[in-house]
C-alpha positions in Angstrom: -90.9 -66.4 96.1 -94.5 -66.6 94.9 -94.2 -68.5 92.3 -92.4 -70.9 94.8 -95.3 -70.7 96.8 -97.8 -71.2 94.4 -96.1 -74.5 93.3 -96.1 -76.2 97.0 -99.5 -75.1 97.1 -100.5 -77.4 94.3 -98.4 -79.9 94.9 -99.4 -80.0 98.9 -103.2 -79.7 97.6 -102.4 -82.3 94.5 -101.0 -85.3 97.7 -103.7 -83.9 100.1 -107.3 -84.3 97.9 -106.2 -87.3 96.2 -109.3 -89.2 94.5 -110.5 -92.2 96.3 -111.4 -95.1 94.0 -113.9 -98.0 95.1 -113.5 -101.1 92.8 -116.3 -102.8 90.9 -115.2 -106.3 91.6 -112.9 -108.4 93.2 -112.1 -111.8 92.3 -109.9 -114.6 93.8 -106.6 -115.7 91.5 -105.4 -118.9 91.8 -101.8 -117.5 91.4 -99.6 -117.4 94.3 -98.4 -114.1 95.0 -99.4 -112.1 91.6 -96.5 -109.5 91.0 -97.9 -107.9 88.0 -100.4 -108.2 85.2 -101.1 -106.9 81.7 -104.0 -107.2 78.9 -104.2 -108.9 75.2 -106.9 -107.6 73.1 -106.7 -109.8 70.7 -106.7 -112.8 72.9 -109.1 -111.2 74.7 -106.9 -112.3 78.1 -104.4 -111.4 81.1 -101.1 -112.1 81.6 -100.2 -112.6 85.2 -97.1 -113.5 86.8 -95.5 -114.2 90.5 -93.1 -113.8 92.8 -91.8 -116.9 92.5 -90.5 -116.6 88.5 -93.9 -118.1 86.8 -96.1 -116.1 83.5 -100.2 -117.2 83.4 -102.1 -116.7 81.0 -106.1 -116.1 82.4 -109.3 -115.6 81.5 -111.1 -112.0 82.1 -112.4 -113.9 85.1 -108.5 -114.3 86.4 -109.3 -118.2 85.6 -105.8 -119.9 84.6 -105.5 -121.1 81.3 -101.8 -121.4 80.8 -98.6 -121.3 82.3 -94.9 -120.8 81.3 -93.1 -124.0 81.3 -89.9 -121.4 82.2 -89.2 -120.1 85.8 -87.7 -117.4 86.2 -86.0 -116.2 89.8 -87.9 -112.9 90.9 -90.5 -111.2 87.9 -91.8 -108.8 89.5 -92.8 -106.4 86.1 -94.7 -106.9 82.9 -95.7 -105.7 79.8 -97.0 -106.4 76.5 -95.3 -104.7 73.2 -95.3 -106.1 69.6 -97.2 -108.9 70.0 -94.2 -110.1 72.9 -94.3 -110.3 76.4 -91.9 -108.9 78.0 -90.9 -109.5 82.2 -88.3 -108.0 84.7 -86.9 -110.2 86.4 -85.7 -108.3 89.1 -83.1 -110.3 91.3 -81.5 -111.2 88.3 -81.3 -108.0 86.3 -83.2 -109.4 83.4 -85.9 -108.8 81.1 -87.4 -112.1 79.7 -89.6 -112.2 76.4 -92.2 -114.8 75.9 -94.2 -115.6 72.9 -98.3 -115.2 73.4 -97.9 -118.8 74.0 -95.9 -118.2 77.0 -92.5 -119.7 74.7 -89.5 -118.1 76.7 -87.9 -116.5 73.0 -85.1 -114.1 74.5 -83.4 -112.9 77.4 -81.8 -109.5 78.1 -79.4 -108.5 80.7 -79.5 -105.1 82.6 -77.2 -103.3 84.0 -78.0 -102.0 87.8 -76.0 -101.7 90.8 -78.2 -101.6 93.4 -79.4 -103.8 96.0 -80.1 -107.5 95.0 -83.5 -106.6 95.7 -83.4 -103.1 94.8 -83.3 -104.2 90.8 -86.1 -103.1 88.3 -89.4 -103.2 90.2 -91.6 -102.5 87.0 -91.6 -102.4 83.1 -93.8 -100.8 80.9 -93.5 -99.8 76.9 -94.4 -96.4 75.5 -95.7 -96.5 71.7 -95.0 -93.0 71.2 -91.5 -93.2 72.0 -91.3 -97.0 71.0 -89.3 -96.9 74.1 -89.2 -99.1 77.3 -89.3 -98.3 80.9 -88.1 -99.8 84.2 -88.3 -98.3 87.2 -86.9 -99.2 90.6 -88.6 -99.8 93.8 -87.0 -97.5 96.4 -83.7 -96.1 97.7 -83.8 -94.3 94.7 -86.3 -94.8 92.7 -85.0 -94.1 89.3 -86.7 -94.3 86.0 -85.1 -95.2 83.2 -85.8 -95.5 79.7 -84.3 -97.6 76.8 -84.4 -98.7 73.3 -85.9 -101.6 72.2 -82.5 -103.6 72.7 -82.4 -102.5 76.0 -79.3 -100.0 75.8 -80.4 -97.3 78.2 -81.3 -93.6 76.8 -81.7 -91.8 79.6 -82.7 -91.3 83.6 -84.3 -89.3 85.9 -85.1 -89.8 89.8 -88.4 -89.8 91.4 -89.3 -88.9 94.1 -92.9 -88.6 94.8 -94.1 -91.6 96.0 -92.6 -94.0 98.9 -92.2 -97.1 96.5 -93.2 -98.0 93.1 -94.4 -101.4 92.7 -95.8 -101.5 88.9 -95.9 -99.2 86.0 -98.6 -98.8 83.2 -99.0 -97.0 80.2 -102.3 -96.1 78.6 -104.1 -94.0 76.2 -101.6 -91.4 76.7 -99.8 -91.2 79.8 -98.1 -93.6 82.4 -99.6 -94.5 85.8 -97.3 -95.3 88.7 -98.9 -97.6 91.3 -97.5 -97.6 95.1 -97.6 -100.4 97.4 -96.6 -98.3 100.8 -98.5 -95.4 99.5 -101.9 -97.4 98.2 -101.8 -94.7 95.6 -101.8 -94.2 91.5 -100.5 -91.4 90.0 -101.3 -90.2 86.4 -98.2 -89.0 84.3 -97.8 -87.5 81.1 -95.0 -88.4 79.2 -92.9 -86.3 80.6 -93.2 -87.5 84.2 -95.2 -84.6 85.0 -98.3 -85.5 87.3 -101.9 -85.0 86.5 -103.8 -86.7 89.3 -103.4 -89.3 91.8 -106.0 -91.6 93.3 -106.1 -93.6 96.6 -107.1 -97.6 96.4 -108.2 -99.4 99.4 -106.0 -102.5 98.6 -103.0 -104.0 100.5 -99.9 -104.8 98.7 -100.9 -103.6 95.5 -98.2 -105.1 92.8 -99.5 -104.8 89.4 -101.5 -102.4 87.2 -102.9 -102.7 83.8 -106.1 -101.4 81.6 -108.5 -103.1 79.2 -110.0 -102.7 76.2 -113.1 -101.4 78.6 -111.5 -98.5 79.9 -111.0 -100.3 83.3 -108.1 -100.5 85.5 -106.9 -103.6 87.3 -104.9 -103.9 90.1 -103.5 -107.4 91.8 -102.9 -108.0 95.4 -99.6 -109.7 95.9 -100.2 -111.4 99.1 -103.9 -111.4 98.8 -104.0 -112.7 95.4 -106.6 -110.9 94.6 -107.9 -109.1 91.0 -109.7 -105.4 91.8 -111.2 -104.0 88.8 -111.7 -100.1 88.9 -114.1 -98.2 86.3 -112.0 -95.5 84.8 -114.4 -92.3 84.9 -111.6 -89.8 85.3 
């Protein structure tokens, strides 16, 4: 019974004191509704796409360079692994991959029963593991992982957040970002949390880091790109 205790404690006091995060800069996208973004290093740029089934490549500014002559339906995840790009696409039940030149190269079809809009919410890849994830948004929201031809390995369902818009992994662990909830939480790798922080941003739908140990988040609706310093 007290060690039952003990654990609500910390949870209750882990949700409760939650750090609040101010970004360093906010800049304007001229992408309609950003859904999810994700950093090159060796292009030195951001991959951002939409809503409405389009892949940009920007600037560090969140200036367009390129886009995807391929649209898609719903992306609503992305991530970058093996010098690919890789986007869930989630209406369809599909993960697209795209060159670095925004070439649509292969196309993957999932397996998910839920609501049409219920489908794979975000997509991130794991080094460690050399394993994918994709997580869905709500009403459950599962996470899954799988192989790198996405045959599934395993799931689990979480249920610590309200929603889970975008996934990120980095240096280490994974960071789940919530729109209802305007919240981050740190993982390790075994979906245990480590810290959550609060952002002041509406409809917050993608999160990524860069080389500069930043973290960005994009506003779907306000196409917006905040950049947070990561001193944690």
């Amino acid at each position: 019974m007290n060690f039952i205790l003990f654990f609500l404690a910390i949870t209750f006091q882990t949700v409760l004191f939650a750090q609040k995060l101010i970004p360093i800069s906010i800049v304007d996208l001229d992408i309609d509704e950003p859904s999810g973004i994700v950093f090159n290093k060796e292009l030195s740029a951001y991959y951002i796409i939409s809503d409405n089934g389009y892949l940009f490549q920007t600037d560090l500014t969140g200036k367009t360079i390129h886009s995807s002559s391929f649209k898609g339906y719903d992306f609503e995840g992305i991530t970058f692994a093996d010098n690919k790009i890789y986007v869930s696409d989630e209406m369809m039940r599909k993960v697209h991959v795209f060159d670095v030149n925004l070439k649509k190269i292969n196309t993957y079809q999932l397996n998910y029963q839920g609501g049409r809009n219920k489908g794979f919410e975000s997509i991130t890849f794991v080094p460690q593991k050399n394993q994918f994830l994709l997580i869905t948004e709500k009403e459950k929201i599962f996470i899954k992982t799988y192989d790198l031809n996405f045959k599934m390995i395993d799931e689990i369902i979480y249920n610590d957040l309200r929603d889970v818009s975008a996934v990120s992994y980095y240096d280490g662990f994974i960071y789940l970002l919530s729109d209802e909830d305007r919240t981050v939480v740190q993982m390790n790798l075994n979906f245990e949390e480590i810290k959550r922080f609060e952002i002041p941003i509406i409809n917050p739908e993608g999160i990524a880091f860069n080389n500069k140990k930043q973290m960005l988040i994009v506003s779907d609706n306000r196409e917006k790109l905040y950049t947070f310093n990561k001193d944690w």
